[in-house]
C-alpha positions in Angstrom: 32.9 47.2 179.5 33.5 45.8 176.4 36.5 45.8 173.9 36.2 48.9 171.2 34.7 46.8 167.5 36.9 49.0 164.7 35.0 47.5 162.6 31.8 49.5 163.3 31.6 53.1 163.4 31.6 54.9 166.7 28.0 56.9 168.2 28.6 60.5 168.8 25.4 60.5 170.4 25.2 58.4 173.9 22.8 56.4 176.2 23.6 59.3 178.1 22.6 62.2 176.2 19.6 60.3 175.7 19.4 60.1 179.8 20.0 63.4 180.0 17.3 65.3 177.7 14.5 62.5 177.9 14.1 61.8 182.0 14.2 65.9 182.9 11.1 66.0 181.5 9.5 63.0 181.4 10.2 61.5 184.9 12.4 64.5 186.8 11.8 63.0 190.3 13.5 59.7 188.6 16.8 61.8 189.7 15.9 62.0 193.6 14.3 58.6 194.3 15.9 57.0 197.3 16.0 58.7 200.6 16.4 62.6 200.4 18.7 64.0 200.3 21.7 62.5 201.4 21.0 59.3 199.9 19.4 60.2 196.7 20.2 57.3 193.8 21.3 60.0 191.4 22.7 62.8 193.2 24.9 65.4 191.5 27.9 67.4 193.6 27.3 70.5 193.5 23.5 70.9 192.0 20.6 70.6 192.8 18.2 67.9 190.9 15.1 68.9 192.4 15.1 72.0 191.0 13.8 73.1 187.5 17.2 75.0 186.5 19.0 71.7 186.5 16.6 70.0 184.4 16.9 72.6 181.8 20.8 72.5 182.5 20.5 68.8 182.1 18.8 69.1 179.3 21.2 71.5 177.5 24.3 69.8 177.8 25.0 72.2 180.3 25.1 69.6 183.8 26.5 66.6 184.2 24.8 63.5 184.8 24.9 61.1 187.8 27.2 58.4 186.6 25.4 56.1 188.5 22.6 56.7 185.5 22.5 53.7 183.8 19.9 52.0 181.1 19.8 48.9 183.6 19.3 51.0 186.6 16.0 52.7 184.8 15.1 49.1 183.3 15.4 47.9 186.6 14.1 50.9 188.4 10.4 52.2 189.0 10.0 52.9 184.9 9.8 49.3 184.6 7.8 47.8 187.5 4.3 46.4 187.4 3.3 48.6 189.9 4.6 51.7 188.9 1.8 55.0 188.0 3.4 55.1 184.0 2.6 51.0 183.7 -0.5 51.4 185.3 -1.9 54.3 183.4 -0.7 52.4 180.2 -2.0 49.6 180.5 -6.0 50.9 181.6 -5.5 53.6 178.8 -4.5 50.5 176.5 -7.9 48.7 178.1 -9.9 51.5 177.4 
């Protein structure tokens, strides 16, 4: 969204990429929240992200990821909620 800087080097390596080899394993079902399946926040044509293959595929470089995918949409999303399980097992584990 924002004008290219030539002043500073270009990443080869992406938010994306990132994305797409961190949340597979971490947080898998992070690619079918919403309602199934139809409606699914990060649906992909053509695969299906329930299943293990497309995580590994996802993971490899070898599926694409939901544009939709975004680091405001996870900031925003369950990853960052008070209320999610990952927030609340942090923070007791912190506590204890």
């Amino acid at each position: 969204m924002y004008p290219d800087d030539p002043t500073v080097p270009n990443m080869k390596y992406t938010f994306q990429q990132a994305f797409a080899e961190i949340l597979p394993h971490n947080v898998p079902e992070f690619f079918w929240s919403g309602r199934p399946p139809a409606n699914w926040s990060f649906a992909v044509p053509g695969w299906d992200v329930t299943t293990v293959d497309y995580a590994v595929a996802l993971a490899t470089g070898k599926a694409p990821l939901s544009e939709k995918l975004t680091l405001r949409r996870i900031a925003n999303g369950r990853l960052g909620t008070p209320r999610s399980p990952f927030t609340v097992n942090k923070y007791l584990a912190d506590r204890w």
